[in-house]
C-alpha positions as CSV (number, residue, x, y, z in Angstrom):
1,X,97.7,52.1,137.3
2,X,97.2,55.6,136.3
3,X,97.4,54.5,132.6
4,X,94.9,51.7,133.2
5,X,92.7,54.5,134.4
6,X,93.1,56.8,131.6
7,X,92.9,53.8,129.1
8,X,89.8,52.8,130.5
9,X,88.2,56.3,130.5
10,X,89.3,57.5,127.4
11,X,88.7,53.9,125.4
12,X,92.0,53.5,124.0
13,X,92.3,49.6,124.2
14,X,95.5,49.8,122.2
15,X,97.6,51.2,125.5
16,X,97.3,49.1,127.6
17,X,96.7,45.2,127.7
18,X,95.4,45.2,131.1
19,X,92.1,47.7,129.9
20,X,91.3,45.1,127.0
21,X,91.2,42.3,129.7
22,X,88.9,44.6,132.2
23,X,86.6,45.4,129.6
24,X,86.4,42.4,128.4
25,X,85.7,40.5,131.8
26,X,83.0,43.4,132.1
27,X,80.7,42.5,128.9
28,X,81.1,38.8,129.9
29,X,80.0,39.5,133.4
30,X,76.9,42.1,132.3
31,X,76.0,39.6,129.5
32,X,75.2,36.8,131.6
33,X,73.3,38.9,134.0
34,X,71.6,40.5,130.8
35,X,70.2,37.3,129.7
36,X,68.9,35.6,132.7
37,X,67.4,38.5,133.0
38,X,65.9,39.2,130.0
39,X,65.1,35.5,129.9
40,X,63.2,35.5,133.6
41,X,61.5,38.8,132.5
42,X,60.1,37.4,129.3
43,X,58.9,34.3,131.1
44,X,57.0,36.0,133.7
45,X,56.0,38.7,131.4
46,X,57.0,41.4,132.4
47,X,57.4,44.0,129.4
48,X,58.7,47.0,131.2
49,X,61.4,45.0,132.7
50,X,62.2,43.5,129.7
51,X,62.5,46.7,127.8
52,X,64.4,48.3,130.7
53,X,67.1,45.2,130.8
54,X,67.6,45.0,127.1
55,X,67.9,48.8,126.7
56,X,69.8,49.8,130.0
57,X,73.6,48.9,130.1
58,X,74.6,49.3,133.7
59,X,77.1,46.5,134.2
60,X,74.7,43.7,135.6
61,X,73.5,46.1,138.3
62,X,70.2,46.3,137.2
63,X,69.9,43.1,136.3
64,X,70.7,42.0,139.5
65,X,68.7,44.3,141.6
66,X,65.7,43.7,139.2
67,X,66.8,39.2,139.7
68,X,66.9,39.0,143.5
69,X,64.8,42.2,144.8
70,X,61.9,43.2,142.0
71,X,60.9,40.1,140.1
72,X,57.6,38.2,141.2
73,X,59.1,35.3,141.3
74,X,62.2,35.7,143.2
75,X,65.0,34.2,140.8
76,X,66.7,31.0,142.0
77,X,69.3,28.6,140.5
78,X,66.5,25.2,141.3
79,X,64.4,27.4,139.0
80,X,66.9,27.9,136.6
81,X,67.5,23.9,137.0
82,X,64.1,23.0,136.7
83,X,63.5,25.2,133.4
84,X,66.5,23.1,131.7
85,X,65.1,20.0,132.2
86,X,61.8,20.5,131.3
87,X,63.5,21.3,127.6
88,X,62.6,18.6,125.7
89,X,64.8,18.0,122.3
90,X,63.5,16.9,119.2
91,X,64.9,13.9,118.0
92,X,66.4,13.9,114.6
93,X,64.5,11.8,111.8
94,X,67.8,9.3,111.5
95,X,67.4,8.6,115.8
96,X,63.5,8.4,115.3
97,X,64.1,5.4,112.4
98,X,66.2,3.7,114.6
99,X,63.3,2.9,117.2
């Protein structure tokens, strides 16, 4: 443990398999967050927030805090539903012939 500690502080990925993993779990974790929040931000327009979120990198925490405590519209997953199926797909030219 104490050189998955040192790994992780120091950034040497090429000690320790275990660090590569963390890390890596990290930026999938904080992107996710990153981009609904960016994404709830831009549709509410809310510049400041946007900026903050995009230029920020605290591990989801903000973008959390900012999702389910600051936002005007309090982020939800039947939001998140709702916004997926009001995208609407253009239909290619050969599916368009075909009706």
């Amino acid at each position: 443990m104490d050189t998955f500690l040192r790994d992780l502080i120091t950034g040497s990925l090429s000690g320790n398999p275990l660090t590569s993993i963390v890390l890596s779990l990290i930026l999938i974790w904080s992107l996710i967050w990153k981009g609904l929040a960016l994404w709830h931000a831009a549709k509410i327009k809310q510049v400041y927030w946007f900026t903050a979120i995009l230029i920020l990198n605290t591990a989801g925490i903000l973008e959390i805090a900012y999702l389910f405590f600051i936002a005007q519209e309090k982020f939800d997953v039947k939001n998140i539903k709702e916004a997926l199926k009001s995208l609407k797909f253009k239909k290619t030219t050969k599916e368009s012939k075909k009706e």
